[in-house]
N, C-alpha and C positions, 0 to 999 in steps of 0.2 A: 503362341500356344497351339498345341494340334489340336484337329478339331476333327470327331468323326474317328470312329473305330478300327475305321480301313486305313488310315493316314496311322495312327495308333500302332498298328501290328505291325505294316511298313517301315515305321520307322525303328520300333525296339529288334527288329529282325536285323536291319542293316547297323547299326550302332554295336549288337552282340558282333557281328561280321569284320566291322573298321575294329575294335577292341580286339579283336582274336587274331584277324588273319585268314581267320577262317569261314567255311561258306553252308557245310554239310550239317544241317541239324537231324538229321534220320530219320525214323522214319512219324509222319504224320498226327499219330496219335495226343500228343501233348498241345494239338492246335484248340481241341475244345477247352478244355481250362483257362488256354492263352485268351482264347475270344471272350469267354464268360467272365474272367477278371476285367480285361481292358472295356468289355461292357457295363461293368459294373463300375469303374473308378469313370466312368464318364457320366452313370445314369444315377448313381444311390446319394450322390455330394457332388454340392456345388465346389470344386476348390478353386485357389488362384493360383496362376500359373506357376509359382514356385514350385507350388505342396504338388502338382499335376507332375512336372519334373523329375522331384522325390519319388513319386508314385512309377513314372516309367523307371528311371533309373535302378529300382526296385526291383522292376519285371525286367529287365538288363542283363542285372547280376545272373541268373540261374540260367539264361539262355548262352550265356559265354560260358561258363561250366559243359551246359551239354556240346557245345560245339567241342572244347576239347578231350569231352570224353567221347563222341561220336570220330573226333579223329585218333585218338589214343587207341580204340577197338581196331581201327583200322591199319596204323602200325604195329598195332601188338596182339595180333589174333591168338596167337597162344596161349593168352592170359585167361582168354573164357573157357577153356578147359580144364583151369585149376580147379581144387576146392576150397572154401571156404569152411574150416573146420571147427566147429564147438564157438562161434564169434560170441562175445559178450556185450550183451547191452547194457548199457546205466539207464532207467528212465524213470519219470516220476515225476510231477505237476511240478514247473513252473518256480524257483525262487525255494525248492528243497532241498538242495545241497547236493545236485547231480554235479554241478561242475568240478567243485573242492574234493568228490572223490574221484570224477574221472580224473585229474591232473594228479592226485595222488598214487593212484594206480600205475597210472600210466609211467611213472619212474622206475618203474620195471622194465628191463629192456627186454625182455623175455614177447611183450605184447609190441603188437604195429598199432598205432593211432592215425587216426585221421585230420591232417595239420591243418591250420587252417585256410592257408593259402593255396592248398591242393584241392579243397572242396569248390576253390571258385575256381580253375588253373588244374583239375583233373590228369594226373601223367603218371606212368612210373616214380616213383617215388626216387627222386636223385639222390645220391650220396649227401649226407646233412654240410661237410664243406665246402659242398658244391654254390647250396641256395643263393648267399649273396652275389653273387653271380649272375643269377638269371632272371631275365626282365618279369617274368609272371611275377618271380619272389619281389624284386624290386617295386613293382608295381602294387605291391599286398601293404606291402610296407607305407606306401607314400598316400593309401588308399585309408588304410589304417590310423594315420596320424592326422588328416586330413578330417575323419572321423573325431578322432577324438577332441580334434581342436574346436569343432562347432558343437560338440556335446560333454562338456569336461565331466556332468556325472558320470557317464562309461564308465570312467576309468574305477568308480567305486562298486558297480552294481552288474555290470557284465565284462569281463577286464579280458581280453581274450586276443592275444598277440598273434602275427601271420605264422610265426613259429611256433605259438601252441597247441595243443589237440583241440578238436571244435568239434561242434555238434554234428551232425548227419545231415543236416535240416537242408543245404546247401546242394544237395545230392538231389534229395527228396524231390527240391522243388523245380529240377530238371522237367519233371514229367509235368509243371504246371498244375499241378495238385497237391498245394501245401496250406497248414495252417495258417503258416508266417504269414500268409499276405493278409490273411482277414486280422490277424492279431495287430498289425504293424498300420494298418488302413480300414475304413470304412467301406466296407463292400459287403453288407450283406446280403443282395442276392448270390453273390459268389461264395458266399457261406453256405447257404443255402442248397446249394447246387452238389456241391464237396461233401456233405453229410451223408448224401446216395450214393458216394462212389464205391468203387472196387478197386480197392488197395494193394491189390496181388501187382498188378503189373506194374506197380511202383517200388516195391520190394523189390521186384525182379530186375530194374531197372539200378537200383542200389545196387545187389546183389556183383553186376556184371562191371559196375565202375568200381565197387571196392577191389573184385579180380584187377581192374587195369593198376591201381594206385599201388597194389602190394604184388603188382607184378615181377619184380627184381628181387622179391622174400616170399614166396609163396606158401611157404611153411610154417611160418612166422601166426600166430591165433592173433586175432583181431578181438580190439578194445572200443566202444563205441558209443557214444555217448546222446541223447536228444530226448528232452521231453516229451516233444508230441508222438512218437512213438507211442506214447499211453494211449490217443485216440486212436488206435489202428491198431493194438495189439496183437489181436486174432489173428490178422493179414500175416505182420510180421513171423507171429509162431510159425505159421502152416511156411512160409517160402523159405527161410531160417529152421529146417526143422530138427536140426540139433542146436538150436543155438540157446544158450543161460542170460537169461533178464535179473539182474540187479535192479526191483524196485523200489526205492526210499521212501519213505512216509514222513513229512512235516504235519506240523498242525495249521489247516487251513486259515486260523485266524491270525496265523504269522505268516506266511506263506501270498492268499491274497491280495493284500495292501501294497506287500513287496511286488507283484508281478504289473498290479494297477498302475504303481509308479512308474515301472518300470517302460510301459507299455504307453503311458498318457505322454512320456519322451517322445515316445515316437511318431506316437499320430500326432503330434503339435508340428511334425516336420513334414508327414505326408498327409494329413486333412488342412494344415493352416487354422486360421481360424474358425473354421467350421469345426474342428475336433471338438467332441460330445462326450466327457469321463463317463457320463451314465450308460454310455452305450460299451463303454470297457467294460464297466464295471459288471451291467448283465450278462453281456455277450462270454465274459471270462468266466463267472460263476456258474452259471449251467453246462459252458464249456465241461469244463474241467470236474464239476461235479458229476457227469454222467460218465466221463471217461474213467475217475477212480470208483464207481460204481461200479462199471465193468470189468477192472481189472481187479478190485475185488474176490468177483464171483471167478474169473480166469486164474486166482492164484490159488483157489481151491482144486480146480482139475489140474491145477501144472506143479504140485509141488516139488517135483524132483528137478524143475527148468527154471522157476522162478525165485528166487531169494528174496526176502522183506528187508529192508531195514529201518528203524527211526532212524530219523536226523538228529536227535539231542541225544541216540546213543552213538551214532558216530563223533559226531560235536565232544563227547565226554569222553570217550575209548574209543578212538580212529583208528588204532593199531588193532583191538581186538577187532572191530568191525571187519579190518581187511582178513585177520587171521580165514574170522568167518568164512569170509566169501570167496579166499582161494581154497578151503575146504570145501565148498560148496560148486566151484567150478574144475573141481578134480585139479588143480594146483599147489605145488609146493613153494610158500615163498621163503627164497634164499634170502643169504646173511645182507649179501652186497644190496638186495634189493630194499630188503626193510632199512637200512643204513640211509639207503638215500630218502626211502620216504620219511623216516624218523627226521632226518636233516629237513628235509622241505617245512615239515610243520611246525617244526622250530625257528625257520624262518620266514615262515606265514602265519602267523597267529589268526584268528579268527579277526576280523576287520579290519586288518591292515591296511587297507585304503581308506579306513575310514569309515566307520558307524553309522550307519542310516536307518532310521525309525520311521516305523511308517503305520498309523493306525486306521484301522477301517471307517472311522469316523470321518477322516481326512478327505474321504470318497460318499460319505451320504448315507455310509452302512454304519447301524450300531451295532458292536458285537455280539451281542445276542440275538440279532438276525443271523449275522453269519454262523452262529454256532448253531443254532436251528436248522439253517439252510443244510450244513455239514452232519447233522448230527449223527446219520444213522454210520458215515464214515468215520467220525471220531470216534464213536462209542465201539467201536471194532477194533482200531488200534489205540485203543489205551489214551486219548488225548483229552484230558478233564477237564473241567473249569469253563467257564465264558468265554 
């Protein structure tokens, strides 16, 4: 087991390096994050060497991203010249139905998506006959399955293949200033630290790898999907400043329990046994309570940028939902397009994987805490009852 913050950094630096091939991480700035996390998974929990593993392994991933996005800029300097026109975001707390409309959406061929093996694996986006081919994709795949063999819930509750559209978050955590780590691990002082930042140059940092990735379609309007975008929203508007947010609204007393689960997965692989549900359980509720607080009061000055939707009216009327929202993002959708998303939900029904219940109780909360905790959210969009 390493030991010591300097051996720590050392070593996730060189591992992203043997992984890649490559040596250039760019410039500087993403070293504070780097230090305050790796000081933090060494200083706020005791773990045992596995969950310690889990935890670099963790800090890994997003350093191999920026290595081939810091080389991808540097073969393909033309790409930071494009624009990024009108891009659309999905975003909205956690276990609301962001993914079931990006992947919906997204059978439009009209949009570029962000796959998900290109989030770790950053390039030009190759011809789609190409992928099996190539060792990044290869490597997504076996990285993927490997995944899902020591976790078989995934496959019910975040199901998201190297060939699918994926989050942003992957991007995001290039710059070492992401949610994911404190959601996925115990590190609160690196929570702590992430709450004062300035999110612009993490935007701007996205911004210039989505130019690399849709560099061979530069014309092509970008689809994009990640909930924590909700914490940073402001950032995003001002550096995106045409770009249309698709926010979804679930009800928090469905919504929380699902993320809790979701999320107690994970620290059971990078806390070990030291994982603490209560510390999900607050660390997520204030989370994410202050962030739909915020964007709240942001969807009142942005209403011609931001679009609302429930999730039980998407859930009910998916097709009108979409009508909606290519109205609302100056879009016409075609026959061929609605054909395939009509097919897709036809062939996806709502739990397809499999039905998972999950009640607040399960976690130490009665629901009429959590409907107090939410209340001044609920009572704004429409979400009654206990």
């Amino acid at each position: 087991m390493l030991s010591g913050c300097d051996a720590a950094e050392s070593f996730v630096h060189h591992e992203a390096a043997r992984l890649s091939g490559l040596n250039d991480f760019g410039e500087p700035s993403y070293l504070e994050g780097l230090r305050r996390l790796l000081a933090a998974l060494d200083a706020d929990l005791v773990r045992d060497a596995r969950a310690y593993e889990a935890c670099l392994a963790m800090v890994v991933t997003p350093l191999v991203s920026r290595l081939y996005a810091e080389h991808g800029w540097t073969q393909n300097p033309h790409c930071l010249s494009q624009e990024l026109h009108r891009p659309v975001f999905i975003v909205g707390a956690p276990r609301t139905g962001t993914t079931a409309l990006h992947k919906l959406l997204s059978l439009d061929a009209r949009w570029q998506g962000l796959h998900s093996w290109l989030v770790k694996t950053p390039m030009p986006r190759p011809p789609r006959e190409s992928w099996e081919r190539l060792p990044q994709y290869q490597s997504a795949v076996a990285a993927y399955d490997a995944r899902l063999r020591a976790t078989p819930a995934l496959r019910f509750i975040h199901y998201v293949q190297p060939s699918d559209v994926d989050e942003c978050n992957g991007l995001i955590s290039q710059s070492m200033m992401s949610n994911a780590f404190g959601s996925n691990a115990h590190v609160p002082t690196y929570d702590s630290w992430l709450q004062g930042q300035d999110f612009q140059p993490v935007y701007r940092r996205l911004a210039k790898t989505l130019k690399l990735i849709g560099a061979n379609d530069p014309t092509r309007r970008w689809l994009l999907k990640n909930p924590s975008h909700l914490l940073n929203l402001q950032a995003l508007m001002d550096i995106f400043d045409d770009a249309v947010v698709i926010h979804i609204h679930r009800d928090p007393l469905k919504s929380m329990p699902s993320l809790w689960h979701l999320l107690c997965l994970s620290r059971q692989i990078r806390d070990g046994a030291a994982a603490d549900t209560r510390h999900v359980v607050q660390r997520e509720l204030k989370l994410w309570h202050n962030a739909l607080m915020r964007a709240t009061n942001l969807a009142k000055r942005y209403v011609d940028r931001i679009c609302e939707v429930r999730e039980d009216d998407f859930t009910a009327s998916p097709m009108k939902i979409v009508s909606r929202i290519y109205e609302f993002a100056g879009e016409t959708l075609t026959r061929p397009a609605e054909r395939a998303m009509r097919g897709w939900l036809a062939a996806n029904p709502k739990h397809k994987h499999g039905e998972q219940r999950y009640a607040a109780e399960d976690f130490g909360v009665m629901p009429q805490e959590l409907a107090t905790y939410f209340a001044a959210y609920r009572s704004h969009y429409g979400f009654a009852g206990p």
